[in-house]
C-alpha positions as a Markdown table, in Angstrom:
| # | Residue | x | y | z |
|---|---|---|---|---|
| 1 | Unk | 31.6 | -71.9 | -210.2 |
| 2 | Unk | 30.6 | -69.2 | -212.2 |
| 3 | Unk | 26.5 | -70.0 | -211.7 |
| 4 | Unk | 27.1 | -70.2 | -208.3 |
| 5 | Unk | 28.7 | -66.8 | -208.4 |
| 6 | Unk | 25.9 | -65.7 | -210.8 |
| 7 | Unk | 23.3 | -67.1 | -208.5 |
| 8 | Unk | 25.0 | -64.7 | -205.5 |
| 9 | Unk | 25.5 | -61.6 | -207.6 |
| 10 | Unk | 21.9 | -61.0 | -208.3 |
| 11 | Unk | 20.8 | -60.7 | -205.0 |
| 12 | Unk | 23.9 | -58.5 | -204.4 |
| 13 | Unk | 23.2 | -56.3 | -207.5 |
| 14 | Unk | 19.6 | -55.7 | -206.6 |
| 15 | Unk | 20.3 | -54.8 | -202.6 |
| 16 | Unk | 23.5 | -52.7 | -204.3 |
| 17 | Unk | 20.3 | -51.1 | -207.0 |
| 18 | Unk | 17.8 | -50.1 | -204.1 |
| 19 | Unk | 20.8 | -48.2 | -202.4 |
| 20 | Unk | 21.9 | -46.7 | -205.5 |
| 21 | Unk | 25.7 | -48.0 | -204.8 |
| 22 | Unk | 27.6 | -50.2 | -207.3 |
| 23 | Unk | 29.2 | -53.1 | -206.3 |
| 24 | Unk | 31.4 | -55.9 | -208.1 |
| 25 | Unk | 33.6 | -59.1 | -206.7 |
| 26 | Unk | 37.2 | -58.8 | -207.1 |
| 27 | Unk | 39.0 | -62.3 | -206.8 |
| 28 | Unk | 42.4 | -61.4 | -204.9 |
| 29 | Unk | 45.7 | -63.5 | -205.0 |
| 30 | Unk | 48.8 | -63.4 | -203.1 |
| 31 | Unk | 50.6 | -61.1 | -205.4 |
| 32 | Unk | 52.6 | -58.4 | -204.3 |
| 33 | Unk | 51.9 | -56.4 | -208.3 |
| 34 | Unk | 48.0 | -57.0 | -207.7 |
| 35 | Unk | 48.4 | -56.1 | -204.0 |
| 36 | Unk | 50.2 | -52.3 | -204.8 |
| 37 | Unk | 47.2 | -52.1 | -207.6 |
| 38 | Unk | 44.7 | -52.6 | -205.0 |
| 39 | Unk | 46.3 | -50.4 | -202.5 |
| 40 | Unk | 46.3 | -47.6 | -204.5 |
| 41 | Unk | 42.7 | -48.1 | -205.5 |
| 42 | Unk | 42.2 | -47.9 | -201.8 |
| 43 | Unk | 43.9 | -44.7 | -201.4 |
| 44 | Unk | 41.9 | -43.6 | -204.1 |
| 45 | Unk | 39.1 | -44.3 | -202.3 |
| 46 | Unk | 37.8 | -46.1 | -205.7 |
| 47 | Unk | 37.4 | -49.2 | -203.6 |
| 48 | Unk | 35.9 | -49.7 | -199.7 |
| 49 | Unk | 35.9 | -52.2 | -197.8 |
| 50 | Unk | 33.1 | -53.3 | -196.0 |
| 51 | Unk | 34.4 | -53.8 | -192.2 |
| 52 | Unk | 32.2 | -55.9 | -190.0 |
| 53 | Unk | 34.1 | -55.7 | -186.5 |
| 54 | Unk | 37.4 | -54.5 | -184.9 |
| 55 | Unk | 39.3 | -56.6 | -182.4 |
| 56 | Unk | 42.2 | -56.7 | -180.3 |
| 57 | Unk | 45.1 | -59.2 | -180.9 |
| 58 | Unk | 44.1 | -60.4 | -177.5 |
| 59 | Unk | 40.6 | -61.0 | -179.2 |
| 60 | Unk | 41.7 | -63.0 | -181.8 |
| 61 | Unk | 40.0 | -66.0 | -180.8 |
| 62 | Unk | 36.8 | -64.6 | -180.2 |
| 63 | Unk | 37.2 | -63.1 | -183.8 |
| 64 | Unk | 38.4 | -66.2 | -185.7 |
| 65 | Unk | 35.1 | -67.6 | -184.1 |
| 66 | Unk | 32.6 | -65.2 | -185.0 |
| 67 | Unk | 34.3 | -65.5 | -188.2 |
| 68 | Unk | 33.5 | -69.1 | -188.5 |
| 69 | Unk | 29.7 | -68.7 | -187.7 |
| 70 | Unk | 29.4 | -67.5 | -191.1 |
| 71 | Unk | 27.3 | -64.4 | -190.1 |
| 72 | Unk | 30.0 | -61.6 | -190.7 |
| 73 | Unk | 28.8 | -59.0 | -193.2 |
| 74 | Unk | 31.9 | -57.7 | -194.0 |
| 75 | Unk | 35.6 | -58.2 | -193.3 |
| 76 | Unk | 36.9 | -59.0 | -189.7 |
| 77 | Unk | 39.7 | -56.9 | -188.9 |
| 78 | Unk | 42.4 | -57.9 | -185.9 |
| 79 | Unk | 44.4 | -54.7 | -184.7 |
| 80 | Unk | 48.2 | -56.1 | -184.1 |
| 81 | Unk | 49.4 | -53.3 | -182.6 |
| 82 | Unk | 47.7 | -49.6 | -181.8 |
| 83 | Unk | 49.4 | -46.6 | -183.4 |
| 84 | Unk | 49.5 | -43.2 | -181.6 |
């Protein structure tokens, strides 16, 4: 797993190099300490998510689809309810 990972990373870290950003993997489990650790870093803005599309619960379908194709570049984001 780890070469695999390794094999990944270095095109990452070059792409991340040319555009003088840093970037590193964080493996994420269903943890609710690890979760408030994260959401802090968020608020921080120490961390950013990388969001590829927005879509309505309605959507969901269409999303889960796009999804599947494997050609997101970032994180697929389904809005359950809008906030005014």
């Amino acid at each position: 797993m780890r070469f695999v990972f390794g094999l990944m990373r270095r095109k990452i870290m070059r792409l991340a190099a040319e555009r003088e950003v840093s970037y590193s993997f964080l493996f994420v489990r269903p943890d609710g300490d690890q979760l408030s650790e994260i959401v802090i870093l968020l608020s921080q803005e120490r961390i950013r998510p990388v969001i590829d599309k927005v879509s309505s619960f309605g959507e969901a379908k269409e999303a889960l689809e796009y999804l599947v194709q494997g050609r997101s570049k970032g994180k697929i984001v389904v809005k359950m309810k809008n906030i005014i």
